[in-house]
PDB file of N, CA, C and O in Angstrom, chain B, residues numbered from 101:
ATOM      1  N   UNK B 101      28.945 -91.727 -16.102  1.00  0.00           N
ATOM      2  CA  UNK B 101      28.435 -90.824 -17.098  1.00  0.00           C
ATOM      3  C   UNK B 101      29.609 -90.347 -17.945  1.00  0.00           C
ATOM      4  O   UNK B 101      30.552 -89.655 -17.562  1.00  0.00           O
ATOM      5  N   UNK B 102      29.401 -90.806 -19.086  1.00  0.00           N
ATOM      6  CA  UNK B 102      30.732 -89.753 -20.191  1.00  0.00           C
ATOM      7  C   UNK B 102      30.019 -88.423 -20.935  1.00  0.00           C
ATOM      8  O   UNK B 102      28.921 -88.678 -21.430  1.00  0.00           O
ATOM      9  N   UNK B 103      30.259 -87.719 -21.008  1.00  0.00           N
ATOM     10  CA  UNK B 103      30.442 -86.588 -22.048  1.00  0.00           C
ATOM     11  C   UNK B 103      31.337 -86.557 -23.201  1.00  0.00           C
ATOM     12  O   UNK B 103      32.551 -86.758 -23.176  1.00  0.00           O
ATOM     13  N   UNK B 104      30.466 -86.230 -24.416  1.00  0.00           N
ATOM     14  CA  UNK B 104      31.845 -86.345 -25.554  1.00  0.00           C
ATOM     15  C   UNK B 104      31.736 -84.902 -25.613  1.00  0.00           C
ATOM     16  O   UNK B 104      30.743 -84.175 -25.631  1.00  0.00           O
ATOM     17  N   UNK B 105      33.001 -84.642 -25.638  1.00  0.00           N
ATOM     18  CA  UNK B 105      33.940 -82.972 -25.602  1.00  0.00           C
ATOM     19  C   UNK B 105      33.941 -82.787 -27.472  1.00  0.00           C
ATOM     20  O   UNK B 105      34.163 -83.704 -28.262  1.00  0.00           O
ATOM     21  N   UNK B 106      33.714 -81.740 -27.731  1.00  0.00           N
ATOM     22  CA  UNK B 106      33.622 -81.538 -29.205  1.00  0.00           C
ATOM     23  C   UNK B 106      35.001 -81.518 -29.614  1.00  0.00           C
ATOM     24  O   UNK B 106      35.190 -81.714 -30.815  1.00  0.00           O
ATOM     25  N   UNK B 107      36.147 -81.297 -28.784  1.00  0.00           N
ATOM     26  CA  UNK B 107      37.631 -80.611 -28.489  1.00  0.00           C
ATOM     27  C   UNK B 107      38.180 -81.973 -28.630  1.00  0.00           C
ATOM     28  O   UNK B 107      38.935 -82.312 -29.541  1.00  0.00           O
ATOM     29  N   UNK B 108      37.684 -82.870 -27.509  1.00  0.00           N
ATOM     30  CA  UNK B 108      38.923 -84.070 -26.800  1.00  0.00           C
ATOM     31  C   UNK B 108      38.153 -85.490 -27.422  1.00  0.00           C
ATOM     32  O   UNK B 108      38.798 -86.486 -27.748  1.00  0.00           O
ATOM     33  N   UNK B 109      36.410 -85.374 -27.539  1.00  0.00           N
ATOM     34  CA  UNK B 109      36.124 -86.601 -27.128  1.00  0.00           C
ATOM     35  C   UNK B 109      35.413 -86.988 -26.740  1.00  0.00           C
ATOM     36  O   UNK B 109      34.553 -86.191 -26.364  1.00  0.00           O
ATOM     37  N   UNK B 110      35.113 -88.609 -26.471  1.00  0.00           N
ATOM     38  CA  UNK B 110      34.464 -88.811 -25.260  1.00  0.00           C
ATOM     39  C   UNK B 110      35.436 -88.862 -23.669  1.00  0.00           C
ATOM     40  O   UNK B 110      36.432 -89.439 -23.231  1.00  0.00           O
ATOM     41  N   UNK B 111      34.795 -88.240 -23.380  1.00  0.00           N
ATOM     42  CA  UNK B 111      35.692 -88.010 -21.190  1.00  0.00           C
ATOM     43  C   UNK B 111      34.996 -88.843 -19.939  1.00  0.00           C
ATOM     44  O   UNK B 111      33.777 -89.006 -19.991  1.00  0.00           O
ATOM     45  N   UNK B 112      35.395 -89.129 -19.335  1.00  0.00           N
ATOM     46  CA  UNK B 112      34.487 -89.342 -18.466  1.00  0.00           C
ATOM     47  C   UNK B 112      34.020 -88.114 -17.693  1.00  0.00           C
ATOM     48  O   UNK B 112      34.726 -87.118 -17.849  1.00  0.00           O
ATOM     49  N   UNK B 113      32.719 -87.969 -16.703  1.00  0.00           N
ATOM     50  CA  UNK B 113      32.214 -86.986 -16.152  1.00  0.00           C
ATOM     51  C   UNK B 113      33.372 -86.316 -15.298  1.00  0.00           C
ATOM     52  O   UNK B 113      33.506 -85.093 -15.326  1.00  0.00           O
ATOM     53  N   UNK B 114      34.180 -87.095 -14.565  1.00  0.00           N
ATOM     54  CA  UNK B 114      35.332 -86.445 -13.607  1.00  0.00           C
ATOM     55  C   UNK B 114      35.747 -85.157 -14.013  1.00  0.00           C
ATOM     56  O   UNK B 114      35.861 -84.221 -13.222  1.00  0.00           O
ATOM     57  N   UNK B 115      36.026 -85.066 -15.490  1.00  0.00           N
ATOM     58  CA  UNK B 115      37.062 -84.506 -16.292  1.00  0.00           C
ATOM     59  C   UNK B 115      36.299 -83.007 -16.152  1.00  0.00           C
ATOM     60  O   UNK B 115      36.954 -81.971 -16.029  1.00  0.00           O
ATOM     61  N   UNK B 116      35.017 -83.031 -16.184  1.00  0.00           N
ATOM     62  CA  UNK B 116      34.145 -81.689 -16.519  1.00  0.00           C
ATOM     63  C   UNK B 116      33.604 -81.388 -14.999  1.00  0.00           C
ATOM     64  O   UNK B 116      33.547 -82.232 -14.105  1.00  0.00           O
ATOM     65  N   UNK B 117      33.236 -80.067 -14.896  1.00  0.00           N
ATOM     66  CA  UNK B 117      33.125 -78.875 -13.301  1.00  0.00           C
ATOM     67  C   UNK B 117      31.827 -78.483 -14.121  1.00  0.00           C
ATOM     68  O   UNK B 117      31.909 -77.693 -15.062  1.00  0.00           O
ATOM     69  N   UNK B 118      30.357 -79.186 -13.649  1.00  0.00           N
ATOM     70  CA  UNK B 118      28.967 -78.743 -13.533  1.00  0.00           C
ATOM     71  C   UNK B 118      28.841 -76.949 -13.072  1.00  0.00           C
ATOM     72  O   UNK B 118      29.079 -76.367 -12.014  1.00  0.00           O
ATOM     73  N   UNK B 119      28.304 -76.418 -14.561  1.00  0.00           N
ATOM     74  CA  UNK B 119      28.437 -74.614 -14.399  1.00  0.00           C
ATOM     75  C   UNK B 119      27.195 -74.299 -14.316  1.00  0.00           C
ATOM     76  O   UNK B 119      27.121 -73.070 -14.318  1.00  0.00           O
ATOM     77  N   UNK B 120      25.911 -74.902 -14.224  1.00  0.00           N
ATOM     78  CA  UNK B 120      24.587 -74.480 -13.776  1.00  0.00           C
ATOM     79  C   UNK B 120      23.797 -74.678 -15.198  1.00  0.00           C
ATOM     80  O   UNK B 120      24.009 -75.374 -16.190  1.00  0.00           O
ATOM     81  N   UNK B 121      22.560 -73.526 -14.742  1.00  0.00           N
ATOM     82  CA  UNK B 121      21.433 -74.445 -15.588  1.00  0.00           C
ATOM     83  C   UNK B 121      21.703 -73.290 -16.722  1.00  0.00           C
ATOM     84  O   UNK B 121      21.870 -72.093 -16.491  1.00  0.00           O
ATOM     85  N   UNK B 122      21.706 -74.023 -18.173  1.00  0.00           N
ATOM     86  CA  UNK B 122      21.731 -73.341 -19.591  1.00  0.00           C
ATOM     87  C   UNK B 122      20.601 -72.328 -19.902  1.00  0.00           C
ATOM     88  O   UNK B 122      20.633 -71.282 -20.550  1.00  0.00           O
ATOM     89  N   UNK B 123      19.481 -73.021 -19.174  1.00  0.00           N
ATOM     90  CA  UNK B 123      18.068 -71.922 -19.569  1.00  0.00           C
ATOM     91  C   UNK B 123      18.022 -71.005 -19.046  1.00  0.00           C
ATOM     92  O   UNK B 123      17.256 -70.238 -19.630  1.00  0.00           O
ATOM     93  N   UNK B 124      18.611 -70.423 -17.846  1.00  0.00           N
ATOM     94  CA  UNK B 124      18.407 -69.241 -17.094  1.00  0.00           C
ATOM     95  C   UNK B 124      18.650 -68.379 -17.956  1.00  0.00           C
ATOM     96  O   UNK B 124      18.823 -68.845 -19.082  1.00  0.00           O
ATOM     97  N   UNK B 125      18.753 -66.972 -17.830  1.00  0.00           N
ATOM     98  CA  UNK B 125      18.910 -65.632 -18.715  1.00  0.00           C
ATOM     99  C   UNK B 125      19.565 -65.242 -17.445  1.00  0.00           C
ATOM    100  O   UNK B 125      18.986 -65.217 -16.360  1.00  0.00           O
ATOM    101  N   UNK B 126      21.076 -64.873 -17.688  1.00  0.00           N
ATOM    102  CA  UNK B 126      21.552 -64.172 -16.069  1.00  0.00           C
ATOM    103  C   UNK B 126      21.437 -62.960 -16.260  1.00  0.00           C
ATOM    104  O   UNK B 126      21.541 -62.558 -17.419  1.00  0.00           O
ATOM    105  N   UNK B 127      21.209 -62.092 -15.270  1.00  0.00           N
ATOM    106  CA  UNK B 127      20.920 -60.550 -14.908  1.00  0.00           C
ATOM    107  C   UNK B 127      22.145 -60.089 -15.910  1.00  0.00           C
ATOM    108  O   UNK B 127      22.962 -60.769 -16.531  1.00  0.00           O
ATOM    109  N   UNK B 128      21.880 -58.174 -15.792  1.00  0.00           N
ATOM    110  CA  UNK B 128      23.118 -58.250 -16.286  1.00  0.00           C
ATOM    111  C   UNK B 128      24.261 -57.725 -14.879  1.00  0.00           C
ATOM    112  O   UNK B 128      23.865 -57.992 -13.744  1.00  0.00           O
ATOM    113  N   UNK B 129      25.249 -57.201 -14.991  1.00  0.00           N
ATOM    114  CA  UNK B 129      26.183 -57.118 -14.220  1.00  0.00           C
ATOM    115  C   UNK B 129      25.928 -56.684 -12.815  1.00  0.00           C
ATOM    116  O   UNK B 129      26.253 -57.136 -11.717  1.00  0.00           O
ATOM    117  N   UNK B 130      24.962 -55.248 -13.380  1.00  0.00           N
ATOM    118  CA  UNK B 130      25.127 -54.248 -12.558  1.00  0.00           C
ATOM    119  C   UNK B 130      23.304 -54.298 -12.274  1.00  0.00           C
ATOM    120  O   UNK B 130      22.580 -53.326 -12.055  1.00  0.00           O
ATOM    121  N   UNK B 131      22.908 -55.732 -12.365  1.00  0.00           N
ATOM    122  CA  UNK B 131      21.588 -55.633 -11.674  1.00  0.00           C
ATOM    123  C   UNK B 131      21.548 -55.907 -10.028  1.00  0.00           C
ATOM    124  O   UNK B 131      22.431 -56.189  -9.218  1.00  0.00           O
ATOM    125  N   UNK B 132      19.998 -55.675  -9.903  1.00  0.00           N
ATOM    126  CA  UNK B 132      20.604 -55.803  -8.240  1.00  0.00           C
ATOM    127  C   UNK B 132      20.746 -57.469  -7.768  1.00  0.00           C
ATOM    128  O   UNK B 132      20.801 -58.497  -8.444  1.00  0.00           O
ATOM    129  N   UNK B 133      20.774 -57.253  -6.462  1.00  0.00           N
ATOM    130  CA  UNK B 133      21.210 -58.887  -5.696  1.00  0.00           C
ATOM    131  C   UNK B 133      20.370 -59.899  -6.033  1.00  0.00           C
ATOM    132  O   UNK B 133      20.524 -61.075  -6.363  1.00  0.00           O
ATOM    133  N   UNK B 134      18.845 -58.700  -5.770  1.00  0.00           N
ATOM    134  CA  UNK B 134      17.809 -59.665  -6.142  1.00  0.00           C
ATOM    135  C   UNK B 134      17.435 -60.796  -6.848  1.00  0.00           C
ATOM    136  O   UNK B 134      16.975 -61.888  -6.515  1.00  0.00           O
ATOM    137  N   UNK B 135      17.829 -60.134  -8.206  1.00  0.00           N
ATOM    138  CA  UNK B 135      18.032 -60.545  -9.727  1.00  0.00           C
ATOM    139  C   UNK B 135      18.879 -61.638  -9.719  1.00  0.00           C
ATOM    140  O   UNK B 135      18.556 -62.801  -9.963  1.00  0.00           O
ATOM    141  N   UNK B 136      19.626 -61.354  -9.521  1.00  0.00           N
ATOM    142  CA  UNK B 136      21.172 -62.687  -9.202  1.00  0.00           C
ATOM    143  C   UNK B 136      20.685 -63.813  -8.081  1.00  0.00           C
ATOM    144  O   UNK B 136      21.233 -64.903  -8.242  1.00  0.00           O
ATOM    145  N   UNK B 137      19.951 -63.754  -7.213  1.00  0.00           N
ATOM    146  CA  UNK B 137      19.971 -64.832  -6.053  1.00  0.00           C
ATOM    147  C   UNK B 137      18.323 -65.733  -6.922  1.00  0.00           C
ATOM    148  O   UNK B 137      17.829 -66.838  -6.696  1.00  0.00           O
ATOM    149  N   UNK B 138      17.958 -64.739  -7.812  1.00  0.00           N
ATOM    150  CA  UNK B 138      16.958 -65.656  -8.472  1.00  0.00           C
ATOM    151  C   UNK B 138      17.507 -66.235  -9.310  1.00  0.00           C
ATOM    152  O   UNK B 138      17.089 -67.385  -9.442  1.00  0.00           O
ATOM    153  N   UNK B 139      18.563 -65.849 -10.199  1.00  0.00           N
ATOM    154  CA  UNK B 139      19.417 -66.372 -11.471  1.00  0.00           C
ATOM    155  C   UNK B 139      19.795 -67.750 -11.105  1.00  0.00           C
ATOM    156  O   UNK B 139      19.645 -68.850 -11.637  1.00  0.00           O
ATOM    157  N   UNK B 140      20.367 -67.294  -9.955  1.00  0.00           N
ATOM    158  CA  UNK B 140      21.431 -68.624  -9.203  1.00  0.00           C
ATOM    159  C   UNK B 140      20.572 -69.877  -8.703  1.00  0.00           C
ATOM    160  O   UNK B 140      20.793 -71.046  -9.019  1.00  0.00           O
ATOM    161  N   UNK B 141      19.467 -69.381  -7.793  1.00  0.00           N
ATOM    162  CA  UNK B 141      18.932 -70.223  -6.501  1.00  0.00           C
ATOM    163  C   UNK B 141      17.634 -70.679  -6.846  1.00  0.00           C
ATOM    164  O   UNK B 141      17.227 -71.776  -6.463  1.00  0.00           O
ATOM    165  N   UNK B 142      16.650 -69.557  -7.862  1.00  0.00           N
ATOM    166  CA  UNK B 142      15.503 -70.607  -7.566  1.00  0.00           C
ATOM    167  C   UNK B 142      15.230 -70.764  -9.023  1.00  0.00           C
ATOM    168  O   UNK B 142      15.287 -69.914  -9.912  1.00  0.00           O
ATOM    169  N   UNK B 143      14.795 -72.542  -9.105  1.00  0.00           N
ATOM    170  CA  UNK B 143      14.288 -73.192 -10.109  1.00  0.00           C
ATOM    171  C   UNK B 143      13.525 -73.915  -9.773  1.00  0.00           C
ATOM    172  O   UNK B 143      13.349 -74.140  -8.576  1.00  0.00           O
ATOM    173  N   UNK B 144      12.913 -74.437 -10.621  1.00  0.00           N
ATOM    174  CA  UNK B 144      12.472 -76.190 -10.933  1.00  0.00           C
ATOM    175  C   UNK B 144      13.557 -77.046 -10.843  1.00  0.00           C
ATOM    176  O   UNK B 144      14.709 -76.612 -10.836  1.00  0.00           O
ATOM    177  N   UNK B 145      13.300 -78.174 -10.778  1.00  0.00           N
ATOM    178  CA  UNK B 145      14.298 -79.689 -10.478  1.00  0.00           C
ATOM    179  C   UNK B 145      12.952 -79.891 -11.937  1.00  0.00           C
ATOM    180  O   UNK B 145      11.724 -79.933 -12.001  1.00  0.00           O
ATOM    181  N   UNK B 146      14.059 -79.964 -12.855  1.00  0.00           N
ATOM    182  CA  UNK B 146      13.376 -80.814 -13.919  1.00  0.00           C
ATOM    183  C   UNK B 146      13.860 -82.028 -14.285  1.00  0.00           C
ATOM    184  O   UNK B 146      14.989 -82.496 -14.134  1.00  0.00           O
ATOM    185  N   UNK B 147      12.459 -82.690 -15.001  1.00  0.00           N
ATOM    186  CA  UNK B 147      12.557 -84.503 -15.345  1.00  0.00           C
ATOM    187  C   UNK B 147      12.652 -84.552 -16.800  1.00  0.00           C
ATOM    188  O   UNK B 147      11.902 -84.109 -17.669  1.00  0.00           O
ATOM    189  N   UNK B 148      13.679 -85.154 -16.855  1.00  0.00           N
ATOM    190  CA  UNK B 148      14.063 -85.559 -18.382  1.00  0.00           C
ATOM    191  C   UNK B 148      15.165 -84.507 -19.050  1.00  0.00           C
ATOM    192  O   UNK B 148      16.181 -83.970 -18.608  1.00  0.00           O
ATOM    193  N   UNK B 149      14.589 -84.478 -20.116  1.00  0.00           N
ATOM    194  CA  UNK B 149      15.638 -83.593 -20.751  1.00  0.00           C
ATOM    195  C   UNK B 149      16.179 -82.247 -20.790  1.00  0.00           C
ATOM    196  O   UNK B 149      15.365 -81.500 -21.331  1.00  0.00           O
ATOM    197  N   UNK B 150      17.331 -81.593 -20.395  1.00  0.00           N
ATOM    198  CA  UNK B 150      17.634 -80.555 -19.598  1.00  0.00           C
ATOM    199  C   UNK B 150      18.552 -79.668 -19.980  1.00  0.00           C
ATOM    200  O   UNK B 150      19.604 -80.304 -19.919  1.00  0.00           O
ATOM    201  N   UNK B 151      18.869 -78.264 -20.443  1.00  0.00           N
ATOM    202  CA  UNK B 151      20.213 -78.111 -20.782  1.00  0.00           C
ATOM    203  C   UNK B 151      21.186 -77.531 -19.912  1.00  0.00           C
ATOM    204  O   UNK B 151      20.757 -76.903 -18.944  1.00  0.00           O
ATOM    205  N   UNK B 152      22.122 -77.604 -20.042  1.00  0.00           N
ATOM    206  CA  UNK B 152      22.977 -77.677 -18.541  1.00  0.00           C
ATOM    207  C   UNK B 152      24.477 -77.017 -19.045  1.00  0.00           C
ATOM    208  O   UNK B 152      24.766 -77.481 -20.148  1.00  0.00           O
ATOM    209  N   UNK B 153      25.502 -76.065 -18.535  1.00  0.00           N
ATOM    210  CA  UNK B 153      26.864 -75.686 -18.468  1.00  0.00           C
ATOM    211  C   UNK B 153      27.353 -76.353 -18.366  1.00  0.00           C
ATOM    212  O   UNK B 153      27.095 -76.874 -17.281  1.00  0.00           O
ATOM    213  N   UNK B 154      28.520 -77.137 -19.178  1.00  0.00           N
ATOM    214  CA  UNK B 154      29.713 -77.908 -18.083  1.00  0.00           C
ATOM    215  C   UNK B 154      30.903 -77.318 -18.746  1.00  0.00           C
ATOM    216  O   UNK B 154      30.727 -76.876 -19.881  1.00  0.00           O
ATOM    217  N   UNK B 155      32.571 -77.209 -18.005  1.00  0.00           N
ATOM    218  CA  UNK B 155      33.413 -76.763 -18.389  1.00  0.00           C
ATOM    219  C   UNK B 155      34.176 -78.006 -18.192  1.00  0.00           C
ATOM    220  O   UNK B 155      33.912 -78.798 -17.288  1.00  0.00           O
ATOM    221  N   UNK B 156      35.299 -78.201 -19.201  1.00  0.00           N
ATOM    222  CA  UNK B 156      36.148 -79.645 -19.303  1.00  0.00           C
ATOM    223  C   UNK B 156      37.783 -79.163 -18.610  1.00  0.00           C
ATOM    224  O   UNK B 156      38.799 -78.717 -19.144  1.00  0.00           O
ATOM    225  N   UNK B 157      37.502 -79.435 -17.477  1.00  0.00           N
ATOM    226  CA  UNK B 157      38.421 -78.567 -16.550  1.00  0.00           C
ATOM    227  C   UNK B 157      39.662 -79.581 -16.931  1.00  0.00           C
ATOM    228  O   UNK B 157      40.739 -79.059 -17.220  1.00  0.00           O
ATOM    229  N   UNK B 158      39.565 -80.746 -16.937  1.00  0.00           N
ATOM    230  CA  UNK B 158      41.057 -81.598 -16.856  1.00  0.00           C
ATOM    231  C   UNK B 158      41.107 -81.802 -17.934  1.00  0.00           C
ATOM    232  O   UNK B 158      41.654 -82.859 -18.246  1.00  0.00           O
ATOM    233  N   UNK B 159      40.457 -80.723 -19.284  1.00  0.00           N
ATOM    234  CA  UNK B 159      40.613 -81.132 -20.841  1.00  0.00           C
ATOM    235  C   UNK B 159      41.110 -80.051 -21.232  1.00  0.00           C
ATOM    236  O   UNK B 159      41.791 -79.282 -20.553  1.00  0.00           O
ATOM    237  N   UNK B 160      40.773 -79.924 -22.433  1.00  0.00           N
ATOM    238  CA  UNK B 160      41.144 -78.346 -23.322  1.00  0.00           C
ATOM    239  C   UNK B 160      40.137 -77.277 -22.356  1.00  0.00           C
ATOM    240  O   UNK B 160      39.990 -76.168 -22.869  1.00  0.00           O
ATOM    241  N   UNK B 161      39.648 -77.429 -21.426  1.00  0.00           N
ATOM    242  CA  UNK B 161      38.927 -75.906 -20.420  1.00  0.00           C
ATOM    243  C   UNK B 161      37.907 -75.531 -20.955  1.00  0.00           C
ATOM    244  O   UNK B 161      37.221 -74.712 -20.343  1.00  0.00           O
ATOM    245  N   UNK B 162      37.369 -76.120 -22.577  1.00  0.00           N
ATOM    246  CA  UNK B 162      36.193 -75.399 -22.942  1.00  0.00           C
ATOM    247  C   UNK B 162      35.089 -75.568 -21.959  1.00  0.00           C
ATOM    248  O   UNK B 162      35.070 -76.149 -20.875  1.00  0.00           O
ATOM    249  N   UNK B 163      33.980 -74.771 -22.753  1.00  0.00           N
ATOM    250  CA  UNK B 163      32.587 -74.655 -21.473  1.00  0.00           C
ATOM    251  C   UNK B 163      31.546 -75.081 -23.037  1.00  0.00           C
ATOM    252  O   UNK B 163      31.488 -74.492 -24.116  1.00  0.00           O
ATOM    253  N   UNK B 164      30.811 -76.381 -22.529  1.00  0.00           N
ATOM    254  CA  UNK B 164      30.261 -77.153 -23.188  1.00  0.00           C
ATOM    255  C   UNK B 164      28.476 -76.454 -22.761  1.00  0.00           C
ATOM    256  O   UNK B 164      28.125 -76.003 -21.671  1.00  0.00           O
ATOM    257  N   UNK B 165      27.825 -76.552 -23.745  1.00  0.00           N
ATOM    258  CA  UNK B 165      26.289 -76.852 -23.398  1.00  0.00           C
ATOM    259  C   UNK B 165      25.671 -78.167 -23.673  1.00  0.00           C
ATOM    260  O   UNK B 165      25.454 -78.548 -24.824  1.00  0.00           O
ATOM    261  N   UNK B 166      25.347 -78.960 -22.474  1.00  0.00           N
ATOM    262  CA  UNK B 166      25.137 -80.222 -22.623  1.00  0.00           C
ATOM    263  C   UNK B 166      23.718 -80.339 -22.717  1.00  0.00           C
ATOM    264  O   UNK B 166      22.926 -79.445 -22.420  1.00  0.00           O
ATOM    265  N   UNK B 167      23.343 -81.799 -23.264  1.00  0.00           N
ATOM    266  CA  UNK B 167      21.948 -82.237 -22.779  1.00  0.00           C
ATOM    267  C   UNK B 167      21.575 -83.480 -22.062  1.00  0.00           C
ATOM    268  O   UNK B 167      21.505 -84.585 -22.599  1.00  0.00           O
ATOM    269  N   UNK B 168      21.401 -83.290 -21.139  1.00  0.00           N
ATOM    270  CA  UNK B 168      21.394 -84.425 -19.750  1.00  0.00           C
ATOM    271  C   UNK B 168      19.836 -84.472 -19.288  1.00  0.00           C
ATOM    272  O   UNK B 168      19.186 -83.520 -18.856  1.00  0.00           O
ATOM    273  N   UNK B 169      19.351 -85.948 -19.504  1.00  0.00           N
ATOM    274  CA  UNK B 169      18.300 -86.233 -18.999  1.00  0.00           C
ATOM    275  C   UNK B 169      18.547 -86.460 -17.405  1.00  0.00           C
ATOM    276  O   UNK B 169      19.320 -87.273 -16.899  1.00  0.00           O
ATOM    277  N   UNK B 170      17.745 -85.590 -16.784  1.00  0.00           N
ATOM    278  CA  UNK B 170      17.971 -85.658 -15.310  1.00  0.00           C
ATOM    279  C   UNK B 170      17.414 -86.990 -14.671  1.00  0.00           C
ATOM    280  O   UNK B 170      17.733 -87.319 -13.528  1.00  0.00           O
ATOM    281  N   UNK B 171      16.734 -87.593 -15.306  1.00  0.00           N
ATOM    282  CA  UNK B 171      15.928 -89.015 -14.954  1.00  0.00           C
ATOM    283  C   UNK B 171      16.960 -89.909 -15.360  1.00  0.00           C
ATOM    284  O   UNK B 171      17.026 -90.794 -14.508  1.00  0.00           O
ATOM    285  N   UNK B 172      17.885 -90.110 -16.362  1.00  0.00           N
ATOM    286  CA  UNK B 172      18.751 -91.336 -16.728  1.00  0.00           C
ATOM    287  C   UNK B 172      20.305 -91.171 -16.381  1.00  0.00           C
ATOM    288  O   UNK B 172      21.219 -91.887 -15.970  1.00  0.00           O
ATOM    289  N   UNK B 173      20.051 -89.450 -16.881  1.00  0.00           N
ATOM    290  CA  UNK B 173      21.820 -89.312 -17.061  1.00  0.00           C
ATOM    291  C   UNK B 173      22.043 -89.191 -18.570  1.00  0.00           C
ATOM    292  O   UNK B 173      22.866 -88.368 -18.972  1.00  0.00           O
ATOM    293  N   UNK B 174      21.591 -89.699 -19.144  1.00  0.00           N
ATOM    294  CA  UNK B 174      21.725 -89.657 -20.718  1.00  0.00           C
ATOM    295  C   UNK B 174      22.460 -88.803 -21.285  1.00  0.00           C
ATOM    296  O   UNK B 174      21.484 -88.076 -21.475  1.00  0.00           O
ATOM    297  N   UNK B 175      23.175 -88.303 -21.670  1.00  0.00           N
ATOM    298  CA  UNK B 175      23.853 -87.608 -22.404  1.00  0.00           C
ATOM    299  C   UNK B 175      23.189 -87.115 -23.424  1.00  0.00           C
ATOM    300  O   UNK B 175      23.156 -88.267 -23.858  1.00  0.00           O
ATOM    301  N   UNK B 176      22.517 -86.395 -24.385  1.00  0.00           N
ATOM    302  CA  UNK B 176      22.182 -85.866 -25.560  1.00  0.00           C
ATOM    303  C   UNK B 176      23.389 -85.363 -26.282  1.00  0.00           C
ATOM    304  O   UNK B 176      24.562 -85.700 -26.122  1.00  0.00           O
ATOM    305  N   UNK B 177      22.706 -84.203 -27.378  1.00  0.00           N
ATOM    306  CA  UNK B 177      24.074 -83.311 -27.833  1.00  0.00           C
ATOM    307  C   UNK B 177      24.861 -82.330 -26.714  1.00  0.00           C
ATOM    308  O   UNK B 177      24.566 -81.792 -25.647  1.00  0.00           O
ATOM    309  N   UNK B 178      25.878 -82.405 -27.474  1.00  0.00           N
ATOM    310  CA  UNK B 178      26.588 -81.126 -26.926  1.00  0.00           C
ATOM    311  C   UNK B 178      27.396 -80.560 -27.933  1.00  0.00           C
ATOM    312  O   UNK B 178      27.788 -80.977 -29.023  1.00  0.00           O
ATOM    313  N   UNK B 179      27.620 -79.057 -27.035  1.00  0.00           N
ATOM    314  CA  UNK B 179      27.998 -77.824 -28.602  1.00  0.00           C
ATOM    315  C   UNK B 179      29.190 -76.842 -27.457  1.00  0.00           C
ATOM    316  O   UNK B 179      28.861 -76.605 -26.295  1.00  0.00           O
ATOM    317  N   UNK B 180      29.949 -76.579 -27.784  1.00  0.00           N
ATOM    318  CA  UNK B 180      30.916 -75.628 -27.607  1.00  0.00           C
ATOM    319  C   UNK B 180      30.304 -74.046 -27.733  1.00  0.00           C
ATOM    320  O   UNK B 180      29.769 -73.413 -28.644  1.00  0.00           O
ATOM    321  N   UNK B 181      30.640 -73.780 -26.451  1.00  0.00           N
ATOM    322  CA  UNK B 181      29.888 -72.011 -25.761  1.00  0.00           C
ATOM    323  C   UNK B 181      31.087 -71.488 -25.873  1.00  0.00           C
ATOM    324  O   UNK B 181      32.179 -72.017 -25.665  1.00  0.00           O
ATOM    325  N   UNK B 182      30.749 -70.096 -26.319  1.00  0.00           N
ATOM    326  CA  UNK B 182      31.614 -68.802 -26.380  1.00  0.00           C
ATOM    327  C   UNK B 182      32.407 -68.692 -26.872  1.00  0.00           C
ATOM    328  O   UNK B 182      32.208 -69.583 -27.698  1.00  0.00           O
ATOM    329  N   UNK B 183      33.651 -68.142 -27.229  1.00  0.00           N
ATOM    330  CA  UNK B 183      33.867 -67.153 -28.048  1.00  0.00           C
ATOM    331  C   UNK B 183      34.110 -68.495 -29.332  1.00  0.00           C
ATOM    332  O   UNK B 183      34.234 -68.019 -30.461  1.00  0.00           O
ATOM    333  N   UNK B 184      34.176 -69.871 -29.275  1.00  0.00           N
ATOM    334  CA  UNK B 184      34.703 -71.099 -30.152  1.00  0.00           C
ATOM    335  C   UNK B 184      33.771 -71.464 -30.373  1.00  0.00           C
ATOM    336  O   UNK B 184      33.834 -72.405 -31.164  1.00  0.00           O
ATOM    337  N   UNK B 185      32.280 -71.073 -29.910  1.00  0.00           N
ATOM    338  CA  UNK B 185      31.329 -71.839 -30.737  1.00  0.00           C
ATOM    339  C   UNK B 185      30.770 -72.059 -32.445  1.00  0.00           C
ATOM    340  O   UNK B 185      30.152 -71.120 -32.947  1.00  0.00           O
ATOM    341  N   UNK B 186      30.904 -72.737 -32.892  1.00  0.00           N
ATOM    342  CA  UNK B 186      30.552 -72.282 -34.262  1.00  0.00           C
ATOM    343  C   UNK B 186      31.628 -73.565 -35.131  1.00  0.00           C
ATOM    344  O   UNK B 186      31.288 -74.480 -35.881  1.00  0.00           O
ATOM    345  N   UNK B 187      33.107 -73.112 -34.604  1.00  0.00           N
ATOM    346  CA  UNK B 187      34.180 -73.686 -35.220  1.00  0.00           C
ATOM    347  C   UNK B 187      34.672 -74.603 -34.813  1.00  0.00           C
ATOM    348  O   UNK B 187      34.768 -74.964 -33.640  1.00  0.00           O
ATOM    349  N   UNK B 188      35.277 -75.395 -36.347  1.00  0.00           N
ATOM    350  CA  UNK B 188      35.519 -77.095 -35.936  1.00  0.00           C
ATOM    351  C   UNK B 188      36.606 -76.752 -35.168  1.00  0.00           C
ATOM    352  O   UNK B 188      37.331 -75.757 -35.202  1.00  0.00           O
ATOM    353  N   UNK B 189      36.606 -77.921 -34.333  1.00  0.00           N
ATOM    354  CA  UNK B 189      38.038 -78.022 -33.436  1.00  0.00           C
ATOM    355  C   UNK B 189      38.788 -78.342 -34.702  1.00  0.00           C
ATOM    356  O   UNK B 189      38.452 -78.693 -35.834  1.00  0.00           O
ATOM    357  N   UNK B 190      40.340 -78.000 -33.872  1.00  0.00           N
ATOM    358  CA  UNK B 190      41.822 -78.102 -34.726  1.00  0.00           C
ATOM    359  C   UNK B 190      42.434 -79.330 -34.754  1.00  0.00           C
ATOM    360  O   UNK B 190      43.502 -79.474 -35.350  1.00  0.00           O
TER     361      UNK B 190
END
């Protein structure tokens, strides 16, 4: 599986550390445990197209929002999260 990094590229998957599922809404800080062990633990296992965290740990470190068909692997788009989203790489 490659990922193209908006930063580096295309990478191979090695390069990027899987950060969980994009659709959740996480609690906020100071909610209780509850809130958080649902954030984290319970979902669906969805088919097909999916949006997903990844961070490009052995790259420039950004944290990517990918789109990964869970049935192929496929790669879709991906876009650069937080505080760099928006702006072309340098």
């Amino acid at each position: 599986m490659r990922i193209v990094c908006p930063v580096c590229g295309e990478r191979s998957v090695a390069e990027f550390a899987y950060g969980g599922d994009a659709t959740v809404v996480r609690p906020a800080l100071d909610a209780p445990v509850e809130a958080w062990t649902s954030a984290v633990y319970d979902r669906a296992n969805p088919h097909g197209a999916h949006w997903e965290f990844w961070q490009h740990v052995l790259g420039c470190r950004s944290w990517l929002k990918v789109e990964r068909d869970t049935a192929t692997h496929r790669i879709g788009p991906v876009a650069l999260v937080g505080r760099f989203a928006g702006r072309e790489p340098a």
